[in-house]
C-alpha positions, 0 to 999 in steps of 0.5 A, a space after each residue: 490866749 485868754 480864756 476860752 469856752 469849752 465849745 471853742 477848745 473842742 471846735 480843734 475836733 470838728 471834721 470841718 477843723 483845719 486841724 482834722 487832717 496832720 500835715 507838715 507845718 513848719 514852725 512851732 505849734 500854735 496854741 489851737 494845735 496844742 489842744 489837739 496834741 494834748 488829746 493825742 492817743 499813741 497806739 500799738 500799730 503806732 509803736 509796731 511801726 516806729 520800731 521798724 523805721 528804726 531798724 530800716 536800711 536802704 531800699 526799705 519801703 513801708 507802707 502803713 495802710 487802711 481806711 479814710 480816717 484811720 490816723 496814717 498822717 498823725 502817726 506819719 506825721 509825729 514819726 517825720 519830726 524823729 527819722 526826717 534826716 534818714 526817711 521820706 515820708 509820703 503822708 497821702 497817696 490819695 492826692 495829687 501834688 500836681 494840678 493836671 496829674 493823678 494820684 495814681 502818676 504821683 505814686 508812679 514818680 514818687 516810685 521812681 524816684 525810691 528805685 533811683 535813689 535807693 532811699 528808705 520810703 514810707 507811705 501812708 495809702 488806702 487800701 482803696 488806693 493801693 487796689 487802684 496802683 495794682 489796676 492803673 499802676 505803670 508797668 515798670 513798677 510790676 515788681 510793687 504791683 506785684 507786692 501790693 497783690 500778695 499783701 491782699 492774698 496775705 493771712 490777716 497778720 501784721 506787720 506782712 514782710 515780702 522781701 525789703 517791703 513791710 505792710 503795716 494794716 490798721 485792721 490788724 490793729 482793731 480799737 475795739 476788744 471783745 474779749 473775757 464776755 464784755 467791750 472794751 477799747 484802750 484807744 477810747 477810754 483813754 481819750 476820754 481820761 485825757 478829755 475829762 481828767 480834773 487837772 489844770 494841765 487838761 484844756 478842756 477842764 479848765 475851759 468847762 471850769 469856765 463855761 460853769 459860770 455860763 450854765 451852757 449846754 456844752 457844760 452840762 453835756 461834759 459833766 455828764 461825761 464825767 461820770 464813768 459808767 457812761 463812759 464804760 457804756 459808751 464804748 460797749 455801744 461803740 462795739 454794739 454798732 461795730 457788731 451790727 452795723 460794721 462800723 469801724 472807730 477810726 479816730 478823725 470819725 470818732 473824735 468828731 462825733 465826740 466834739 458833736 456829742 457835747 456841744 450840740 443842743 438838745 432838750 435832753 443834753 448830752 443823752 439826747 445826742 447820743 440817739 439822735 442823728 448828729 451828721 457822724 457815721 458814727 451817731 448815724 449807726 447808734 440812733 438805730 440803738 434808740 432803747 425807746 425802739 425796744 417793746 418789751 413789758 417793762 419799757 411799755 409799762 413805764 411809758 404807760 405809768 408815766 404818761 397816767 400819772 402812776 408810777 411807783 415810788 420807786 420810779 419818781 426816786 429812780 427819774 430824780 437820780 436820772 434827771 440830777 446825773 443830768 443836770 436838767 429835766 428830762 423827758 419821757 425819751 430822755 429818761 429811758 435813753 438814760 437809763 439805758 446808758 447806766 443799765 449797769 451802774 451800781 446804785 441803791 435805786 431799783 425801777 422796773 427799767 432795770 431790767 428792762 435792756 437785756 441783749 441776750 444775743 449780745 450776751 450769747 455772741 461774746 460768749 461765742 468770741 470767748 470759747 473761740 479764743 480759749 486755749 481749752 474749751 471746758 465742760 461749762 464752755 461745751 454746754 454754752 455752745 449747745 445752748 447757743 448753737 443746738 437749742 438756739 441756732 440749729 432749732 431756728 433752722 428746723 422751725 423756720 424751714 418747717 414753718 408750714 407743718 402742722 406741728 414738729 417733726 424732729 430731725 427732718 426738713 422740708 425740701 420740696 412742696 408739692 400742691 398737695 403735700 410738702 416733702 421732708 428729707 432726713 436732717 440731722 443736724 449738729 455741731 463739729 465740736 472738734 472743728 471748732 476746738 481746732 479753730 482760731 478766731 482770727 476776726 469778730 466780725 463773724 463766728 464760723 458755725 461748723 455743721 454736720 448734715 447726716 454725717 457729711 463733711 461740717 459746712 460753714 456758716 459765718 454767725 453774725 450778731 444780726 443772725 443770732 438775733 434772728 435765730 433767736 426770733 425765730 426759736 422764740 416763735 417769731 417768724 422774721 421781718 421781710 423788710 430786713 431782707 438781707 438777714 433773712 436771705 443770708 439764713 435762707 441760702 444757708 438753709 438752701 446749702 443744707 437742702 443741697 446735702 439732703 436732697 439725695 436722702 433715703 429717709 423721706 416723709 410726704 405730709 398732706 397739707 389738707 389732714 396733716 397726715 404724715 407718710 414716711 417712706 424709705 427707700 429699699 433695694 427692692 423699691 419704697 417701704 411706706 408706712 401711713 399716718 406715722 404721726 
C-alpha cells in the first residue's frame, strides 16, 4: 500500500465501513483491517470474560449482552481466534442465518444443538433480543427463558451466575467515570493516545504527516486533536451528555462520530464540528451544548464588543491564541465554542470568556456522585448536602409550590386553591442524613434524595442533573419553561407525593388572594382554634 491520506486511514471507521461490524474472515488481515486493529481498545468486561472462558466446562453457556454497538462481536471475535478448538461461539443473536427463519428459530436450534451436545456455548445477544427469546422463545427451552428472566430480576453486578449460565452486561461496565468531582473515560482517552500519538508506528500520523503537505482540512482538525486539554474536555462533554441526555459511549457510535469529527468540513474546522449536527447520535445530543446557547453577561458582552468593534486587549491577544490553536480563522461561534472547550486550559491569556461557562449543577451533581460513594461521609461533605439538597432543592420545592403567594411563608405549602383563597398545610421538609450514609450508589444516571415530610417515613426522589438544574432556576427565582414539560412533570408529581403526606395535617393557613392576609388555623379536639391576619 502507498501513501494514504488521513481521510482514507479514518474511512475504516465510518459506520458505513465494512469494517464497523467484526466478523469471522479467514485469511490474513488486509492492511484496511490493520488500521482498525491498531485503534483497538481492550476493555475490563473484555478481560472479565475471557478469563471465564478459560476456566469454562462442558455445559457452560455465557452470554455477553448489551445494546446495538457495544463491541460484543469485536470482543467475540478477538476471543474465536484463542478458544475456537474448545468453544462455539455466536457473534449475533439479532440475525438469522437462514432466508425464511427468524432470529428468534435461529436461538431455538442454536439452543438445541448446546443441549444435544453438551458443548461450552457463548453468545453475544441484545438485551432487546433476549427480552424477545423470554416472549417468543419455544417452550422446550423454558429452562433458558427461565435464566434469561432472573438476569433481568438480578442486582446490577457483573458477571450474574445461575447454575452453569454466566451473564457478562456492558452496562455493568460503563466507559464513562464520574468520580473524585470531574469525567473521565479510560476507554476514550486511550483511543485517542492511540489515535494521536506521534510515532511511525501510528497509521494515522503518518497519514497526517502526509496530508501536511496538502493543508487539507482533515489535517487541520487533527492538529487540533492533538492538543490535550481538548482531548481532557471532550470526554467531560461525552458525560455532559451521558448525564443530560442519557447517551451511552458505545464504541462503533463513538468511533464514527470521531472519523466525522476530523474529516468533515467546516469553516470552523474541527470546533465546528463538534456543535454542529454531523449524522452521529453522539453529535446530535452535544449540538444541544452549543455554548453560543449560553446567555449570561459575559458571552453577551463579547458578542456585543465584537460585533462594534471594542474589544479589549486582552480579548484580541485571547481570539489570536484561539485562532493559532485553530490553524485558521475563526468566527464569532467559532471562537466562543473554542473557548468553551479550553475553559480549563492553563495559559497566560485572561478574556472575559473565562468565566463566562460555569456549570454549577455540573459541579453540584458530581459532588453529589462523590459523597454517595465516600466510605464516611465528613462535616465538609455534610454541609455540601445541605447546600445542595436544603438551600437548593428543598427550597425550589417550597417556592415553586408557593409560587402564587404573596411573599414566603416557611414551612407550609400550598395543597389546595379555592376561588378565593389558597390552602397551605404544614410541611416541614429535610433531608434523612442517616438514609444516605447507609446508601450506595449503584448508577449515576440519577441520585436518590431521601426526604422527610413532618417526620413521616423519608420518600424518594431519583435527582437527575436536568432536575438539578431546575431546581436550581427555580431557588434562583426563575419560574420553569413549560416547553421542557418532561422536567417539569417529574418536579411536579414529586410535588403531588408530597402533598399526598400533607393532606391530612392539623396545622393549616387559608390566604386570601384579594388582601394577602393569612389565617392560620389549627385543629383542636374541641374543633379549629383561628387566629387572623398572622402575617
Amino acid at each position: 500500500m502507498g501513501k494514504i491520506t488521513l481521510r482514507q486511514a479514518l474511512s475504516v471507521l465510518d459506520k458505513s465501513s465494512p469494517y464497523s461490524v467484526s466478523t469471522l474472515r479467514l485469511g490474513e488481515p488486509n492492511e484496511w483491517l490493520k488500521i482498525k486493529n491498531y485503534l483497538y481498545v481492550s476493555s475490563q468486561i473484555e478481560f472479565d470474560f475471557q478469563n471465564a472462558l478459560i476456566n469454562a466446562k462442558s455445559g457452560d453457556l455465557f452470554f455477553l449482552c448489551g445494546s446495538s454497538g457495544d463491541g460484543k462481536s469485536e470482543i467475540l471475535t478477538r476471543l474465536h481466534k484463542q478458544f475456537e478448538n474448545k468453544i462455539r461461539f455466536h457473534l449475533d443473536a439479532t440475525h438469522s442465518k437462514k432466508q425464511h427463519s427468524t432470529a428468534v428459530d435461529c436461538l431455538n436450534e442454536l439452543f438445541d444443538q448446546y443441549k444435544q451436545t453438551q458443548c461450552i456455548l457463548a453468545i453475544g445477544i441484545n438485551i432487546g433480543m433476549m427480552q424477545k427469546f423470554i416472549k417468543f422463545g419455544d417452550q422446550r427451552h423454558n429452562d433458558i427463558k427461565d435464566y434469561l428472566n432472573k438476569f433481568f430480576e438480578k442486582e446490577k453486578v457483573s458477571p450474574f451466575s445461575i447454575e452453569h449460565v454466566q451473564f457478562f452486561d456492558f452496562e455493568d461496565y460503563p466507559r464513562l467515570d464520574f468520580h473524585n468531582n470531574t469525567i473521565t473515560s479510560p476507554f476514550v482517552s486511550e483511543f485517542i493516545h492511540k489515535l494521536t500519538e506521534q510515532s511511525d508506528s501510528n497509521p494515522f500520523w503518518k497519514a497526517y504527516l502526509n496530508d501536511l503537505e496538502e493543508h487539507n482540512i482533515s489535517a487541520h482538525n487533527y492538529k487540533l486533536l492533538l492538543n490535550k486539554t481538548v482531548q481532557r474536555n471532550l470526554i467531560k462533554i461525552f458525560g455532559l451528555i451521558r448525564l443530560y441526555n442519557k447517551q451511552f459511549l458505545t464504541p462503533r457510535v463513538f468511533v464514527d462520530f470521531m472519523y466525522k469529527l476530523i474529516v468533515t468540513e467546516h469553516q470552523d474546522g474541527l470546533i465546528g464540528n463538534l456543535f454542529s449536527s454531523l449524522d452521529n447520535d453522539i453529535s446530535e445530543k452535544i449540538v444541544n451544548l452549543d455554548p453560543n446557547k449560553i446567555r449570561n453577561k459575559e458571552i453577551d458582552d463579547f458578542n456585543l464588543a465584537y460585533s462594534t468593534r471594542t474589544l479589549s486587549d486582552e480579548d484580541k491577544a485571547y481570539i489570536g491564541y484561539l485562532n493559532q490553536l485553530s490553524g485558521i480563522t475563526l468566527s464569532l461561534k467559532g471562537l466562543i465554542q473554542l473557548a468553551y472547550l479550553m475553559k480549563d486550559d492553563d495559559n497566560k491569556y485572561s478574556s472575559q470568556l473565562s468565566n463566562a461557562f460555569n456549570n454549577k449543577e455540573k459541579e453540584y451533581y458530581l459532588k453529589l456522585i462523590q459523597i454517595y460513594n465516600a466510605d464516611e461521609i465528613s462535616s465538609d461533605d455534610e454541609a455540601i448536602l445541605d447546600e445542595i439538597i436544603t438551600k437548593i432543592f428543598i427550597d425550589a420545592i417550597y417556592k415553586y409550590v408557593n409560587r402564587h403567594l404573596p411573599k414566603s411563608s416557611d414551612n407550609y405549602i400550598i395543597t389546595r386553591e379555592l376561588p378565593h383563597y389558597f390552602i397551605s398545610s404544614k410541611a416541614d421538609i429535610y433531608y434523612d442524613f442517616n438514609w444516605i450514609k447507609q446508601y450506595k450508589l449503584v448508577r449515576t444516571n440519577s441520585i436518590p434524595i431521601p426526604l422527610i415530610i413532618n417526620d413521616q417515613d423519608p420518600i424518594i426522589f431519583n435527582l437527575d442533573i436536568t432536575q438539578l438544574a431546575l431546581a436550581l432556576k427555580i431557588h434562583n427565582g426563575f419560574l420553569p419553561n413549560r416547553q421542557k414539560q418532561d422536567e417539569l412533570s417529574q418536579f411536579e408529581e414529586f410535588i403531588s407525593e408530597i402533598i399526598k403526606k400533607i393532606k391530612d395535617v392539623e396545622d393549616i393557613q387559608l390566604v386570601n388572594k384579594q388582601d394577602k392576609a393569612i389565617t392560620k388555623i389549627v385543629k383542636k379536639r374541641s374543633g379549629y382554634s383561628i387566629k387572623e391576619n398572622v402575617i
